[in-house]
Backbone as CSV, one residue per row, in Angstrom:
resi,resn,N_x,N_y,N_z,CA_x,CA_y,CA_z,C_x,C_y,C_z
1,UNK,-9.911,178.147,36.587,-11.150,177.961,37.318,-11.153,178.915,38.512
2,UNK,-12.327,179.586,38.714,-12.107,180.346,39.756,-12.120,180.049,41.407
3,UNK,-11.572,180.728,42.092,-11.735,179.554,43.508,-13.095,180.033,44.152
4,UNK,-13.689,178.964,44.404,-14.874,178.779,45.752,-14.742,179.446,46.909
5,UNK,-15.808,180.431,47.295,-15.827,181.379,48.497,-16.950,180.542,49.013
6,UNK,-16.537,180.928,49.980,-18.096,180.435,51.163,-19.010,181.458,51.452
7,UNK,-20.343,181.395,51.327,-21.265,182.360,51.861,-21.719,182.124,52.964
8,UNK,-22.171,183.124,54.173,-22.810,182.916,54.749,-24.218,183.236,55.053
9,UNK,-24.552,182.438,55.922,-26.357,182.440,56.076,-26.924,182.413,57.180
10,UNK,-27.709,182.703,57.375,-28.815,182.413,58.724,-29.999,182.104,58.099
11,UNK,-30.463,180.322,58.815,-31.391,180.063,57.947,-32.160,179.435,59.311
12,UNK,-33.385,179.151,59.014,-34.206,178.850,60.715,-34.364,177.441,60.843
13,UNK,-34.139,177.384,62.638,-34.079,175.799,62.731,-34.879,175.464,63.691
14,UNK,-35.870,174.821,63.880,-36.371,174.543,64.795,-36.548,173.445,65.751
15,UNK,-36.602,173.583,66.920,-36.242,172.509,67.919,-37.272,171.603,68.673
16,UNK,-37.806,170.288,68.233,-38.723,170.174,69.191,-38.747,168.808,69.679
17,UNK,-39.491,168.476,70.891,-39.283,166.818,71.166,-40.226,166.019,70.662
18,UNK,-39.473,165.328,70.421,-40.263,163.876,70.026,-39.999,162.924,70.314
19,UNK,-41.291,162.254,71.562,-40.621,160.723,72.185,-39.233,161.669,73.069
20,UNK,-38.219,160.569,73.113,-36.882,161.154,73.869,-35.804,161.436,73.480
21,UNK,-35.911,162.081,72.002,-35.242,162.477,71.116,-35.521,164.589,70.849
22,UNK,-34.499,164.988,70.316,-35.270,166.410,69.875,-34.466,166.573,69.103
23,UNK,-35.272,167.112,68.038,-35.424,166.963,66.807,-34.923,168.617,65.715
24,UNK,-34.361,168.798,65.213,-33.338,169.993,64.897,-34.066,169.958,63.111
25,UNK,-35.303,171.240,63.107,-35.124,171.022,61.685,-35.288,172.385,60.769
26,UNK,-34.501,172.287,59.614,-35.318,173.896,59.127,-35.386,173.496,57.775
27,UNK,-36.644,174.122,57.581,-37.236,174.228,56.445,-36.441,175.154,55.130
28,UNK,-35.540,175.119,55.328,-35.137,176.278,54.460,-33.862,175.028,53.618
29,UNK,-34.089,173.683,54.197,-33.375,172.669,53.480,-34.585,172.023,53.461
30,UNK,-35.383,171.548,53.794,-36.411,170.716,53.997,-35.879,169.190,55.042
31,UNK,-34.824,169.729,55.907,-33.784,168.720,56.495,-33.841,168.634,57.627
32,UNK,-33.743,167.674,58.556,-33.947,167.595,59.925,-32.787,166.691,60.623
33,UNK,-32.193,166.895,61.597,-31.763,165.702,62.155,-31.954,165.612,64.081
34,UNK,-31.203,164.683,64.676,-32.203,164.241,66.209,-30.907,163.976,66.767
35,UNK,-31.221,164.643,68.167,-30.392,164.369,69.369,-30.656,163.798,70.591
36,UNK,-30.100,163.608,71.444,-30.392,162.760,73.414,-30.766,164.684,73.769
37,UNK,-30.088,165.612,73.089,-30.206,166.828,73.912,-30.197,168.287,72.519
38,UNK,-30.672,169.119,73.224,-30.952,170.116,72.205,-29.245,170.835,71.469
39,UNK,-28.620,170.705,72.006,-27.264,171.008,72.320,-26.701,169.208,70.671
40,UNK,-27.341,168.516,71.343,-26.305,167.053,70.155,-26.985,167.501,68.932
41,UNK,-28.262,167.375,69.327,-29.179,168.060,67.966,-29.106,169.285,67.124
42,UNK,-28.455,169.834,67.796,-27.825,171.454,67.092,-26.496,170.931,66.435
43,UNK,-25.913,170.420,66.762,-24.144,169.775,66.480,-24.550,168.981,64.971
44,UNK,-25.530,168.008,65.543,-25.567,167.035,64.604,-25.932,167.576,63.150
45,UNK,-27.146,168.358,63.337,-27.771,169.271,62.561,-26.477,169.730,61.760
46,UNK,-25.669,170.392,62.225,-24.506,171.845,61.811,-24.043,170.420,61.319
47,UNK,-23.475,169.441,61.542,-22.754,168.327,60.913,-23.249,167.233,59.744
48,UNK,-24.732,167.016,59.529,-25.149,167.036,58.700,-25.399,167.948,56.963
49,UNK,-25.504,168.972,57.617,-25.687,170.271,56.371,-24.234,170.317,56.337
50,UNK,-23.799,170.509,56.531,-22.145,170.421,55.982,-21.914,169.830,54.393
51,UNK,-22.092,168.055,55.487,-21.641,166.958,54.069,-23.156,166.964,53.104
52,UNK,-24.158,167.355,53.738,-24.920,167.812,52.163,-24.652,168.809,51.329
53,UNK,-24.278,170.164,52.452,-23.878,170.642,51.094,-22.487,170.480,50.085
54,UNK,-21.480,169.991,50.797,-20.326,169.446,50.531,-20.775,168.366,49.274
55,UNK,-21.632,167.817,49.745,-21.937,166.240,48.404,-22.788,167.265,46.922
56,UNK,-23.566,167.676,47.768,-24.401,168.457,46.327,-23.408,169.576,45.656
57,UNK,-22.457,170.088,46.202,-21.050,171.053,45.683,-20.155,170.082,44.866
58,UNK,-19.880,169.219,45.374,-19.144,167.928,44.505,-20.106,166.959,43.510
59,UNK,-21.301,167.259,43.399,-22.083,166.571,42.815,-22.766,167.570,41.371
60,UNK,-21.730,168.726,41.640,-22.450,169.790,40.494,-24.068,170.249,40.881
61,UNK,-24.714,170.392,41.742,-26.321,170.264,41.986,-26.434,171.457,42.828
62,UNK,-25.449,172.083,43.448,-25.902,173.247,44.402,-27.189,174.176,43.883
63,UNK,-26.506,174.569,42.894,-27.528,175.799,42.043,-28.739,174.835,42.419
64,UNK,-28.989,173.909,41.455,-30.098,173.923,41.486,-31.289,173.423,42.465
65,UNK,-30.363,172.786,43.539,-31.028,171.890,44.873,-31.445,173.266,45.803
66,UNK,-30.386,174.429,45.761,-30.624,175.642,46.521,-32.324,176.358,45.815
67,UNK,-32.222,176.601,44.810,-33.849,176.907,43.932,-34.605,175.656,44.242
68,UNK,-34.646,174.560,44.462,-35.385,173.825,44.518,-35.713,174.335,46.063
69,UNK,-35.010,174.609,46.565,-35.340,175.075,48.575,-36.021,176.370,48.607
70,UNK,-35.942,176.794,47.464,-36.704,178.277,47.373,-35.575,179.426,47.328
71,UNK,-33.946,178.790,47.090,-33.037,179.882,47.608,-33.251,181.130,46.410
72,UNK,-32.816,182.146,46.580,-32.579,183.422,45.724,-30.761,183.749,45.011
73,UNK,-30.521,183.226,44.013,-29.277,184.231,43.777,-29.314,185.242,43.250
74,UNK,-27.959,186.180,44.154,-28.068,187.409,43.900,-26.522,187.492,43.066
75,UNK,-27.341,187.402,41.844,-26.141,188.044,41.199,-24.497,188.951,41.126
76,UNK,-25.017,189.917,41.259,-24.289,191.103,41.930,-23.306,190.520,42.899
77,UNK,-23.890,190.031,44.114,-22.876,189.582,44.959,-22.185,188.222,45.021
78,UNK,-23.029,187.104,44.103,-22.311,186.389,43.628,-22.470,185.307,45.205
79,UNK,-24.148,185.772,45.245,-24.308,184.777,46.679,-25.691,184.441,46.826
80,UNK,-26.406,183.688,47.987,-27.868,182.902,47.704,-27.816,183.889,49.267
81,UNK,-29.373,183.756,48.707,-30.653,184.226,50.324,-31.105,183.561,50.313
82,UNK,-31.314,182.632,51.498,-32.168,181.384,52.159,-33.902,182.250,51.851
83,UNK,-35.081,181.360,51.941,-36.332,181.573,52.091,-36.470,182.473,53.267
84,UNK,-37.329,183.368,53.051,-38.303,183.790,54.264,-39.063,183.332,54.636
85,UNK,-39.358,182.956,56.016,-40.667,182.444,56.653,-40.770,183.271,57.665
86,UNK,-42.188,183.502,57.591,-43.115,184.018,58.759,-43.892,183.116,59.333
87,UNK,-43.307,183.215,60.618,-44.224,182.374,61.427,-45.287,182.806,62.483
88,UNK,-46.572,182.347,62.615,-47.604,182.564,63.033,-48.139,181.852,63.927
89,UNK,-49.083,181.333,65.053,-49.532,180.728,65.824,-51.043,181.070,65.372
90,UNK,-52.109,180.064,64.799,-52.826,180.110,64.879,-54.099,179.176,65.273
91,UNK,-55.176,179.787,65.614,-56.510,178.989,66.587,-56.745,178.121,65.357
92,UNK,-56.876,176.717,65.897,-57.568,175.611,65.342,-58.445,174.899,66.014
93,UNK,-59.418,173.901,65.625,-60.342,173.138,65.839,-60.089,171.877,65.973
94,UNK,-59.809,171.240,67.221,-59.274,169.650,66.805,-60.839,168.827,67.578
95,UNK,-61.050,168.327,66.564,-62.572,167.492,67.180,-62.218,165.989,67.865
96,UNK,-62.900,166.046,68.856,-62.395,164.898,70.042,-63.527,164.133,70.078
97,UNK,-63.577,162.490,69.862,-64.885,161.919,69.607,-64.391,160.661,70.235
98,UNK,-65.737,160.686,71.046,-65.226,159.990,72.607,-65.614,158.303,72.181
């Protein structure tokens, strides 16, 4: 059996509050997790994706939970590319009815 390499990634996470919690999430798992501080929420986050991907690696499911996230394998190198996202800010209409 051949041995397991680790790849690495940069995949986007975003940080925001909610209530008195903040909230650590990226879309590139569809996964989120929550901290007292942006700092526990980054930890927790990095400590969460771990044992998921650890469970879905021991669960035989990587391949296909990674395509289900939109990942890319690249053959050749014998490794995944997280999704691209572009992100945008755009003007909306929120109607206020008194």
């Amino acid at each position: 059996m051949p041995k397991a390499k680790d790849i690495e990634a940069k995949i986007p996470v975003l940080f925001f509050e909610e209530g008195n919690k903040v909230i650590a999430y990226s879309p590139a798992f569809d996964f989120s997790s929550c901290g007292d501080t942006e700092e526990k929420a980054r930890s927790r986050f990095a400590e969460a994706v771990a044992i998921f991907l650890d469970e879905i690696t021991r669960m035989g499911t990587l391949n296909e939970i990674l395509e289900e996230c939109g990942w890319r394998k690249v053959p050749k190198k014998q490794g995944w590319y997280p999704p691209v996202y572009k992100t945008t800010e755009e003007a909306i209409s929120i109607p206020i009815r008194g």
